[in-house]
C-alpha positions as CSV (number, residue, x, y, z in Angstrom):
1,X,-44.7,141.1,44.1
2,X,-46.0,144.5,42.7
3,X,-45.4,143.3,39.2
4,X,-47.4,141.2,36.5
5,X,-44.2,139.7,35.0
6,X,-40.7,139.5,35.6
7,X,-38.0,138.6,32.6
8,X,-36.6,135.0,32.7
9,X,-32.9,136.1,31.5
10,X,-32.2,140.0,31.7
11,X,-28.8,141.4,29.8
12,X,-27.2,144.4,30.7
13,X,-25.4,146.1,28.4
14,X,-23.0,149.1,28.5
15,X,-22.2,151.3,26.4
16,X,-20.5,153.8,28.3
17,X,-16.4,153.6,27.8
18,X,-16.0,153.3,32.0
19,X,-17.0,150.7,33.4
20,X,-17.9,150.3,37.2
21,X,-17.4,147.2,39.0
22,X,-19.2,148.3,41.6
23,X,-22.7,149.7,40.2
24,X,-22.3,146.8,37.7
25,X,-22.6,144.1,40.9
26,X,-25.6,146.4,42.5
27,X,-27.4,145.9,39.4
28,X,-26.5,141.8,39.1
29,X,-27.6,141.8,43.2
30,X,-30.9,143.1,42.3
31,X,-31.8,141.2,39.5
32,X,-30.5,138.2,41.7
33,X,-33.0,139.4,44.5
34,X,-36.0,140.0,42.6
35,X,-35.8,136.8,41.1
36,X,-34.2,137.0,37.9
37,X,-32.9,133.6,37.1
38,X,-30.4,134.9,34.4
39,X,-28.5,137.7,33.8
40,X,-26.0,138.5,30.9
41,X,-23.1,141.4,31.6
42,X,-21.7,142.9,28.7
43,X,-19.8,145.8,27.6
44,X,-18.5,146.7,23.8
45,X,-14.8,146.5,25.1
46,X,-14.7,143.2,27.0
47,X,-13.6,144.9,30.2
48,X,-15.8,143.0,32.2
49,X,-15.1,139.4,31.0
50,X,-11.2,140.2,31.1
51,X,-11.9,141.0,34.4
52,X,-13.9,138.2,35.7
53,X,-12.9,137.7,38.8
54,X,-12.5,141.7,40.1
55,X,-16.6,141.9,38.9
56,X,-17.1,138.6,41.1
57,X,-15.6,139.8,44.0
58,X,-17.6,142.7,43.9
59,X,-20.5,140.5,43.6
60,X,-20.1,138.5,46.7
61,X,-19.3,142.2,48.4
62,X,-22.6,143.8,47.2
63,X,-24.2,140.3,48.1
64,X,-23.2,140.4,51.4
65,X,-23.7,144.5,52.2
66,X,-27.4,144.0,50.4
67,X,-28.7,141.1,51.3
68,X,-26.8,140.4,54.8
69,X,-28.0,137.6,56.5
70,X,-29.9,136.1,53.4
71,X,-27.2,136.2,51.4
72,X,-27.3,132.0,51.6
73,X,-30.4,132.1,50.2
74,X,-29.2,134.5,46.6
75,X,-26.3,132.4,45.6
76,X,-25.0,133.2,41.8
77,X,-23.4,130.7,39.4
78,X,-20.6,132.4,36.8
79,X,-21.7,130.2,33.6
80,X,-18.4,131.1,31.7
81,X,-16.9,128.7,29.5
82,X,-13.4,129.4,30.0
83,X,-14.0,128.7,34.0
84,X,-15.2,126.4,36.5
85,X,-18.6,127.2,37.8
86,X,-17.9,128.3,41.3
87,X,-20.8,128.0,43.7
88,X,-23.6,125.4,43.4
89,X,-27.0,125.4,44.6
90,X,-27.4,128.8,42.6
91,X,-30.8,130.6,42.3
92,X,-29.2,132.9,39.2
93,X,-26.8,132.5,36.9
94,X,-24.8,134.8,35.5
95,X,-22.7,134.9,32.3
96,X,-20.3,137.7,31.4
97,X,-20.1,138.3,27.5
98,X,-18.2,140.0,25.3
99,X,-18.0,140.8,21.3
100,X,-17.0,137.2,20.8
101,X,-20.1,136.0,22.2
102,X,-21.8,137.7,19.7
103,X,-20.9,138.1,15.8
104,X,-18.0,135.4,15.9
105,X,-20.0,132.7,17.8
106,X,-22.7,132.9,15.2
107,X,-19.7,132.8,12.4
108,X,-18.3,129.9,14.4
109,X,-21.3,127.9,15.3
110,X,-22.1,128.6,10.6
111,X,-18.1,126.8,10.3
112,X,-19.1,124.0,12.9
113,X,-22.2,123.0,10.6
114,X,-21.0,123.2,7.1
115,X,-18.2,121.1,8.9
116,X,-20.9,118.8,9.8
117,X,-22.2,118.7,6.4
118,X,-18.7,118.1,4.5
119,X,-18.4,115.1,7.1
120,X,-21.9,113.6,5.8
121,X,-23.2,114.0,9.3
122,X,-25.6,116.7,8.5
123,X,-27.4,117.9,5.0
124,X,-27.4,121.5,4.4
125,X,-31.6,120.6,4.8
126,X,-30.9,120.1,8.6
127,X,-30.3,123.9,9.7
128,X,-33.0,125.7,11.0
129,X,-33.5,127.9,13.5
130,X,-33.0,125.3,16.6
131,X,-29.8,123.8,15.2
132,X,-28.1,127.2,15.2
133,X,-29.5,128.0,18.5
134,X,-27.8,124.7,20.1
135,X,-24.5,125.3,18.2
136,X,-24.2,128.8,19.4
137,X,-22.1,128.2,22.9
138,X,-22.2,131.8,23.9
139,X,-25.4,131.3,25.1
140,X,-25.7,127.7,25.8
141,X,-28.4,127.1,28.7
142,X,-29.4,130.4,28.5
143,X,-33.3,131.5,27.1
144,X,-33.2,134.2,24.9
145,X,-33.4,137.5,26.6
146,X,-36.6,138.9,27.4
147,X,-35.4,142.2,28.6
148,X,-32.2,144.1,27.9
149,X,-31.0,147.2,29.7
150,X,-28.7,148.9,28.2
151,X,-26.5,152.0,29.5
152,X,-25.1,154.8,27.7
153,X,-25.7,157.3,25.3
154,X,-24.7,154.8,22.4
155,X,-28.6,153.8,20.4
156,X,-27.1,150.6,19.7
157,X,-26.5,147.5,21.7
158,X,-23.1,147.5,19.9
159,X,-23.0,143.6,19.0
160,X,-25.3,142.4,22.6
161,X,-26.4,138.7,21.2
162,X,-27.1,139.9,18.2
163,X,-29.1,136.8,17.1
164,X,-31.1,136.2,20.6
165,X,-32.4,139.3,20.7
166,X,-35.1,140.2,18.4
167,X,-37.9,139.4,20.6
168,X,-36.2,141.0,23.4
169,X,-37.7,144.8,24.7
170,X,-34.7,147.1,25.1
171,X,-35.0,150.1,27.7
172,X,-32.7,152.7,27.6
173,X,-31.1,154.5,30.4
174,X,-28.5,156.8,30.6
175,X,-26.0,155.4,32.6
176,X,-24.9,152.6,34.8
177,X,-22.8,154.8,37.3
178,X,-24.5,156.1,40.6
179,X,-27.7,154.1,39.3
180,X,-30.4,153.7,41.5
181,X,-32.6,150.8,42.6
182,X,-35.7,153.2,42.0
183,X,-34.3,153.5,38.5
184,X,-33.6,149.7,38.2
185,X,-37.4,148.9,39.9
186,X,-38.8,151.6,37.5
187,X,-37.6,149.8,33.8
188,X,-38.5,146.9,35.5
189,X,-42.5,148.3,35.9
190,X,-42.2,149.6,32.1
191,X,-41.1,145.5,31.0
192,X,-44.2,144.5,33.4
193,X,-46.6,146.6,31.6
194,X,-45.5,146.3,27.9
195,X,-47.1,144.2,25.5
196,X,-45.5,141.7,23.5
197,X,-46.8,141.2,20.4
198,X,-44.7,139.4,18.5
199,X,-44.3,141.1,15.6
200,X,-47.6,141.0,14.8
């Protein structure tokens, strides 16, 4: 309540080469209990998507230690294509990414049109910005982010979405072990207070 604006769809992104389940599921918790409606997990190595399942567990764990008795009320949706969603009536949705989702789906989703065209069900005259954006499925349902953490000492977001992200404001922090929720709450202030101006 004690900020002007929250972000629709927040990515977290690490850098760092060791990932931890465990501070990553804090972080999903929080964004899921402050009322983030999407959140994108990614790391450069694709630890976290091959691991799906260990960094749901987690979730439900850290659901159930933070939010107790609430925890009915916080429900989370994984939104990956290669699964079933697994729990309806979801408040946020989550999606796991990897460097697939990035690069390659954007060199996919350019094969998939000039398909289209060679098949006379398109003209090259058709693309624009919101055809791409509906045959990218990395992201499909998802906004564009409007705020990105990312963790590490990397200055890179090492292939994050690289085409949904240049409206997005990027704070750096310096790791995702051990992090706080004063630290989470605090780049969450510094999004609240910034000013977008849209390139302008």
């Amino acid at each position: 309540r004690a900020l002007r604006k929250l972000p629709l769809h927040m990515g977290l992104v690490v850098t760092e080469e060791e990932p931890s389940y465990a501070d990553m599921a804090s972080l999903v918790v929080w964004c899921m209990a402050v009322g983030i409606s999407y959140v994108s997990v990614y790391d450069h190595n694709g630890i976290f998507k091959r691991n799906n399942s260990r960094l749901m567990d987690e979730i439900l764990k850290q659901q159930q230690e933070l939010l107790g008795l609430d925890c009915s009320k916080y429900t989370v949706e994984f939104a990956n294509q290669d699964q079933a969603d697994q729990v309806l009536n979801c408040q946020s949705t989550l999606k796991v990414l990897s460097p697939e989702d990035g690069k390659a789906d954007i060199i996919k989703a350019a094969q998939n049109f000039c398909q289209l065209v060679a098949q006379q069900q398109r003209t090259h005259t058709d693309l624009d910005v919101n055809v791409l954006d509906n045959l990218l499925s990395s992201t499909n349902g998802f906004p564009d982010p409007d705020l990105v953490l990312k963790f590490g000492p990397v200055d890179s977001t090492l292939g994050f979405l690289p085409w949904h992200i240049r409206l997005t404001e990027i704070i750096s922090l310096p790791s995702h072990v051990n992090i706080s929720y004063e630290d989470f709450f605090s780049a969450l202030h510094h999004y609240a207070a910034s000013e977008q101006r849209w390139g302008k």
